[in-house]
C-alpha positions as CSV (number, residue, x, y, z in Angstrom):
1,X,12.1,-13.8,-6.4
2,X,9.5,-14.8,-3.9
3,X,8.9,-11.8,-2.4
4,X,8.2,-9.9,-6.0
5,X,5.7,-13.0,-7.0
6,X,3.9,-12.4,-3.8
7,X,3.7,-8.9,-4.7
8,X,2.4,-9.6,-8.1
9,X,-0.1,-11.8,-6.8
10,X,-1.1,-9.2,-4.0
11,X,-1.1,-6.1,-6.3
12,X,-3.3,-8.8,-8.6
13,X,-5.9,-9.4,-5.8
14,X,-6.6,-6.1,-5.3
15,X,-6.9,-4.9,-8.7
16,X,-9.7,-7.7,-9.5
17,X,-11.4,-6.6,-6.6
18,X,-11.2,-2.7,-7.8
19,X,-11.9,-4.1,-11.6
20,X,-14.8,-5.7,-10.4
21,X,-16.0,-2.6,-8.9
22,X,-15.6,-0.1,-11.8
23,X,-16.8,-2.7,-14.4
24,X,-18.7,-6.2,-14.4
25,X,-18.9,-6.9,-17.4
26,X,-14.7,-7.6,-18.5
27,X,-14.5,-11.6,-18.4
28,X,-10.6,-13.4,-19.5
29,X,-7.4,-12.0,-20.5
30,X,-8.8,-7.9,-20.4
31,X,-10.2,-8.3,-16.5
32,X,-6.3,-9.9,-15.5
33,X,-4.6,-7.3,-17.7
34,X,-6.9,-4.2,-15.8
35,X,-6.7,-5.7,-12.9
36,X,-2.5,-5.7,-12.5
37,X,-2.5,-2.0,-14.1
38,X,-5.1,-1.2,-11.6
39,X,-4.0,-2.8,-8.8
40,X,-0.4,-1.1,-9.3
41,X,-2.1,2.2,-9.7
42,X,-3.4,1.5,-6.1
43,X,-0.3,0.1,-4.6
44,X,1.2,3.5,-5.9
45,X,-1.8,5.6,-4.4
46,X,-1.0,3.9,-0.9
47,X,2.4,4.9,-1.3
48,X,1.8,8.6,-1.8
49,X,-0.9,8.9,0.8
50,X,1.8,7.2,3.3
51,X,4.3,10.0,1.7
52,X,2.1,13.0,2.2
53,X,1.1,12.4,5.9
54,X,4.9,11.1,6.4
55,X,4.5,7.4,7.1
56,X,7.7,5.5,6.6
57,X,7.1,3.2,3.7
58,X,6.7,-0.6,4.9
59,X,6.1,-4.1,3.4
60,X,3.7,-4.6,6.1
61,X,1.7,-1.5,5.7
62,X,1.4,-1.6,1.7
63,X,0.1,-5.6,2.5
64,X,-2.4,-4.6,4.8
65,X,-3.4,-1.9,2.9
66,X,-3.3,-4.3,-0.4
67,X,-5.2,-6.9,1.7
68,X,-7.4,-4.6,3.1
69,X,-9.0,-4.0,-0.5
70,X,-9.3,-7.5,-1.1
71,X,-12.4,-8.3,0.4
72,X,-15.7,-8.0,-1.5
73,X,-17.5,-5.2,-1.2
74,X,-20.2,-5.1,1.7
75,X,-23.1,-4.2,-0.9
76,X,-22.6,-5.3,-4.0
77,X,-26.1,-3.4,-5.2
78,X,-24.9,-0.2,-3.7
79,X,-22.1,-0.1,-6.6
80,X,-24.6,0.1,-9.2
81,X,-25.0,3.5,-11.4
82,X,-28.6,4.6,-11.9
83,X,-29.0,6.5,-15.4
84,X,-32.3,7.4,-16.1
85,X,-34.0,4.9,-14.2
86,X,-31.9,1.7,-15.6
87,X,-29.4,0.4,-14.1
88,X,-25.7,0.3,-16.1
């Protein structure tokens, strides 16, 4: 039971950070609920990338790799989309 919480919480942490990325402007209940079904859709990305070049699946990979995505990014203005001269 530990070990899936941790997961859940992992899997969580990522998907805020990738959340945060794709859109700013989510705030409460919608930016948790994106960022589990986000953050699951990455955990299961990781898992086929270890798949196609043949990496044994591990708990200590898919955390680094989980962990690894966690951070902020390291320019937060270089995420912006410019659209006709405005920024979105």
């Amino acid at each position: 039971m530990i070990a899936v919480l941790a997961a859940l919480i992992l899997v969580t942490l990522a998907g805020c950070a990738l959340t945060r990325l794709i859109d700013r402007e989510l705030r409460g209940a919608a930016f948790f609920g994106s960022a589990i079904f986000i953050g699951c859709g990455y955990a299961a990305l990781i898992m086929f990338f270890l798949t196609v070049v043949h990496v044994e699946w591990s708990r200590t990979v898919v955390m680094i790799s989980l962990l690894g995505c966690s951070g902020p990014p390291a320019h937060p203005r270089s995420c912006r989309v410019r659209h006709l001269g405005a920024d979105v």
